[in-house]
C-alpha positions in Angstrom: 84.1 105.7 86.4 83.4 101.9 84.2 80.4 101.9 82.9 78.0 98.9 85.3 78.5 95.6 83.5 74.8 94.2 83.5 74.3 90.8 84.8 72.9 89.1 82.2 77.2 89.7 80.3 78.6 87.4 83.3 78.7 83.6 82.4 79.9 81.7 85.7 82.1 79.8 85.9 84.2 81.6 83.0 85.7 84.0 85.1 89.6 84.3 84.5 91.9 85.1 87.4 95.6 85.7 88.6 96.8 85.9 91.7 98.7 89.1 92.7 101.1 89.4 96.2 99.6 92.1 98.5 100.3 95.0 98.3 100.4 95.6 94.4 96.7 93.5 94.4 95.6 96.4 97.2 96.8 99.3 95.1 95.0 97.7 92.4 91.8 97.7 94.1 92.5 100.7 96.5 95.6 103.2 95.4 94.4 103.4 91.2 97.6 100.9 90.4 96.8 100.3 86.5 99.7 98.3 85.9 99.8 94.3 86.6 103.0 93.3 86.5 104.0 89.9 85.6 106.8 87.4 84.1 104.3 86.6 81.3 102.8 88.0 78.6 98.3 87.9 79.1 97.0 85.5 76.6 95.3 87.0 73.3 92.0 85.8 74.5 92.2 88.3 77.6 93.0 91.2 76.1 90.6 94.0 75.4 90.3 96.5 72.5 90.9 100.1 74.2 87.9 101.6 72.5 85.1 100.9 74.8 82.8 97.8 73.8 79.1 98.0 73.2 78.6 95.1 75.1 81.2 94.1 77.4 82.2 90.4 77.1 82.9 87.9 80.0 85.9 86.4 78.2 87.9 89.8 78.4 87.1 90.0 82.4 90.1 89.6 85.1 89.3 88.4 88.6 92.2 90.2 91.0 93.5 87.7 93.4 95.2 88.7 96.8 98.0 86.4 98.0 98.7 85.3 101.3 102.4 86.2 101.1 102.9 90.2 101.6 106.3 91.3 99.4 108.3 93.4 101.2 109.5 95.7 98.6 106.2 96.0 96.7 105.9 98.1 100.5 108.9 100.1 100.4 107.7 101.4 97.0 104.2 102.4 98.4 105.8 103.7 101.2 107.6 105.2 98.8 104.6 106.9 96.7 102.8 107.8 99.9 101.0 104.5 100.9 100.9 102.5 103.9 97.9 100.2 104.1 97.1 98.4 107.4 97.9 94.7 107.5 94.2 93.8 108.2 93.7 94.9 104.0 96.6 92.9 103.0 95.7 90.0 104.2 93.3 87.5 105.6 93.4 84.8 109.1 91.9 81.6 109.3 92.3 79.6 113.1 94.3 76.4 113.4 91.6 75.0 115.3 88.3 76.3 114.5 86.6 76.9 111.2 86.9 81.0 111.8 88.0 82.9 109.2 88.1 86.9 109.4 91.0 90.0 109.5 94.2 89.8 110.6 94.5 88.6 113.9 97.4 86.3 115.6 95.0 85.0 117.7 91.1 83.7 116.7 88.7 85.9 118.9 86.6 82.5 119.2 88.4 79.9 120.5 91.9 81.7 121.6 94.0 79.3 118.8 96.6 80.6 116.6 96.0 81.6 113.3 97.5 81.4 109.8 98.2 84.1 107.4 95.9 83.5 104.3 95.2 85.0 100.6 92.1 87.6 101.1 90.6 86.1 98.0 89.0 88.0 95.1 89.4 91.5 95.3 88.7 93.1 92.2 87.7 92.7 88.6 89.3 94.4 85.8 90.2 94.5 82.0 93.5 93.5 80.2 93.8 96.3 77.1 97.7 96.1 76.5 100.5 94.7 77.5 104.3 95.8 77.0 108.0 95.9 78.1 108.2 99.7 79.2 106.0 102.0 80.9 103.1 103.3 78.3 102.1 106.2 80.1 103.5 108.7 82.5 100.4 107.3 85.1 102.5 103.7 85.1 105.9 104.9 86.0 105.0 104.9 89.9 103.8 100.6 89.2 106.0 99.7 86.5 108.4 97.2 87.3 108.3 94.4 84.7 109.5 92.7 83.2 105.6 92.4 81.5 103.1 95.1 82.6 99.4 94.0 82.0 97.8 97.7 81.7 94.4 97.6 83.4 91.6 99.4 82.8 87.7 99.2 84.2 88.6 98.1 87.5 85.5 97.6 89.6 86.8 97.0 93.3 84.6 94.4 95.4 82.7 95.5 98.2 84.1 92.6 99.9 86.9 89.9 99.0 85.8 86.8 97.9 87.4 83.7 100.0 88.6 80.9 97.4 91.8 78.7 96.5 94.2 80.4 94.7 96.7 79.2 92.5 100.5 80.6 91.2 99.3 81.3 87.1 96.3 82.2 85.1 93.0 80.1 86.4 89.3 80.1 85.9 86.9 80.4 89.0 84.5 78.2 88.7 81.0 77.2 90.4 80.3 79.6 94.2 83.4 81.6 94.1 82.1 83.2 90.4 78.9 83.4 91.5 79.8 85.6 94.5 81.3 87.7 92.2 79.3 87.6 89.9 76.5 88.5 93.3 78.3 91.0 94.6 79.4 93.0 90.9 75.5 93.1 90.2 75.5 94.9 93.3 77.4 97.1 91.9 76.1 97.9 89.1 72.3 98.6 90.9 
């Protein structure tokens, strides 16, 4: 178990994210998935040595994003490994007509309007310490599939997602959305 990352580390507003597709962002936060894979390489600034750091810093943090679009095969390879999360952990529902958002649902338990399929938000919070072509370690075989695996390590699940705009590369949460993780990582670490 990560050490607790005390509050006074956590700048707002500095927070770095990605957004991941459900289900590889819920075997992140739920199945011990320590690979991130990606098209990219993490930039240099993200990256964190492997030894651990006397005092974590905020700029080596990685919020964990959950999409709103579920892949298909990322479920045939859980399946695969043993896996089959309910849909209500992939993903999120927010009604058409009113302001409700909550778990999967085709229909909003307030008004009776359809809903849409939405991102969960932030899930997690992790650390990038490598990044490579191939598989590093036996562990990764199960996750790897490339081209770039970001290998996580530290990842501190949230007790609940955070709801906020996503976006398709490497972003900064900024102003309510880092403070509520900020909020509910303190939480954490009491």
């Amino acid at each position: 178990m990560a050490r607790p990352v005390p509050a006074s580390v956590w700048r707002p507003g500095r927070l770095a994210a990605v957004a991941v597709r459900p289900p590889w962002s819920w075997a992140i936060r739920r199945a011990g998935a320590r690979v991130l894979n990606r098209d990219d390489r993490p930039p240099r600034r993200l990256l964190t040595p492997r030894r651990p750091l006397a005092t974590p810093r905020w700029r080596h943090l990685l919020a964990i994003y959950s999409g709103a679009r579920i892949e298909r095969r990322g479920l045939e390879v859980l399946a695969d490994l043993g896996y089959e999360p309910a849909r209500s952990e992939l993903v999120a529902s927010a009604c058409q007509r009113c302001e409700w958002r909550g778990p999967w649902r085709r229909v909003c338990p307030e008004c009776g309007g359809k809903t849409r399929q939405q991102g969960l938000g932030v899930v997690a919070v992790a650390r990038v310490v490598a990044c490579g072509t191939s598989p590093s370690r036996r562990d990764h075989f199960g996750w790897w599939s490339g081209p770039y695996g970001w290998e996580l390590a530290d990842v501190e699940p949230l007790p609940s997602p955070v709801p906020c705009p996503g976006h398709r590369r490497l972003w900064r949460l900024t102003g309510d959305d880092s403070a509520e993780v900020i909020h509910q990582l303190g939480m954490l670490a009491a």
